[in-house]
C-alpha positions, 0 to 999 in steps of 0.5 A, spaced: 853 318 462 860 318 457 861 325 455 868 324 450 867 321 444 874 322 441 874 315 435 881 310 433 883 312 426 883 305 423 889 302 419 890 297 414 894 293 420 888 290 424 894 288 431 895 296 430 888 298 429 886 294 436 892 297 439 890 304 437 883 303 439 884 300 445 888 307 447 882 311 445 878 307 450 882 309 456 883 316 453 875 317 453 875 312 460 880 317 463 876 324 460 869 320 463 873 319 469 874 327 471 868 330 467 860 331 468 857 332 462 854 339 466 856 342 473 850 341 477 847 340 485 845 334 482 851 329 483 847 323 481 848 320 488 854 316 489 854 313 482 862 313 479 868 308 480 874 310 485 879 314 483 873 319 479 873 326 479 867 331 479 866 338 480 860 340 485 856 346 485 853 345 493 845 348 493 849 355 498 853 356 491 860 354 494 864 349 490 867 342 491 872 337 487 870 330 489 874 324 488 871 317 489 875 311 493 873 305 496 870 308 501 865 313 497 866 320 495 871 325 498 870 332 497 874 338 499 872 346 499 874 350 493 875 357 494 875 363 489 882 366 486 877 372 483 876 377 490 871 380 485 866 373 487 867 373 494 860 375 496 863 377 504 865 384 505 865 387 511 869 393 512 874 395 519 870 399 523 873 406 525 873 408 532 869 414 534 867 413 540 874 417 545 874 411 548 880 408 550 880 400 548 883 396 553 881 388 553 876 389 558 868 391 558 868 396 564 862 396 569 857 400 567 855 403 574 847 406 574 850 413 573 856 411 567 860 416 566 862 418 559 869 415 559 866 408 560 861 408 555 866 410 551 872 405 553 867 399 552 865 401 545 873 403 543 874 395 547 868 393 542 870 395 535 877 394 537 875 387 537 870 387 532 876 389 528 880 383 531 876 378 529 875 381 521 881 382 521 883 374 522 877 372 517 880 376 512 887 374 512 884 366 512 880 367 506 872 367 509 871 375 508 874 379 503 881 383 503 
């Protein structure tokens, strides 16, 4: 469905009255070729030309910028500049345990002593921490 509807002004010169309008047409052409209507999950299946543009918004709420080549439609992810609409957040733990972090889970024998139980949780949150840690700096959870 076009959405643009820019209109030619006519002039008395009909050669210069076909150019003008010719250029409108490939204006609204272009308008139509990176723009819906509405923004919606339905993308319409595969219709459009190649080198048409769309934004869509997929049924988990993220977003995409699809392009149409020869091939069909290519999509790349969006993600959001505004931290405030990033849903994912999840603080750094804070270690309370005593224990001493140290890469490695020790066995935890029948009789555990204290100093183990608190060494593997220090191990655990240590690497909890680690791995939100990279998740924050790549963009999935929130800063």
């Amino acid at each position: 469905m076009s959405i643009s509807k820019k209109r030619a002004p006519t002039v008395d010169n009909s050669q210069l009255n076909r150019i003008i309008t010719t250029l409108y047409d490939d204006i609204n052409e272009v308008i139509n070729a990176v723009n819906q209507d509405s923004l919606s999950t339905n993308t319409k299946g595969y219709s459009g030309k190649e080198g048409d543009l769309r934004l869509v918004k997929e049924s988990d709420g993220s977003y995409e910028i699809q392009g149409k080549t020869k091939e069909g439609w290519t999509s790349t992810a969006m993600n959001f500049k505004d931290k405030k609409l990033v849903k994912n957040q999840i603080e750094i733990l804070v270690d309370s345990s005593g224990g001493t972090a140290n890469n490695a889970i020790e066995v935890i024998s029948s009789t555990p002593t204290q100093a183990q139980v608190r060494n593997n949780f220090a191990d655990l949150t240590s690497k909890i921490n680690e791995v939100l840690s990279i998740l924050k700096t790549v963009g999935i959870l929130k800063k």
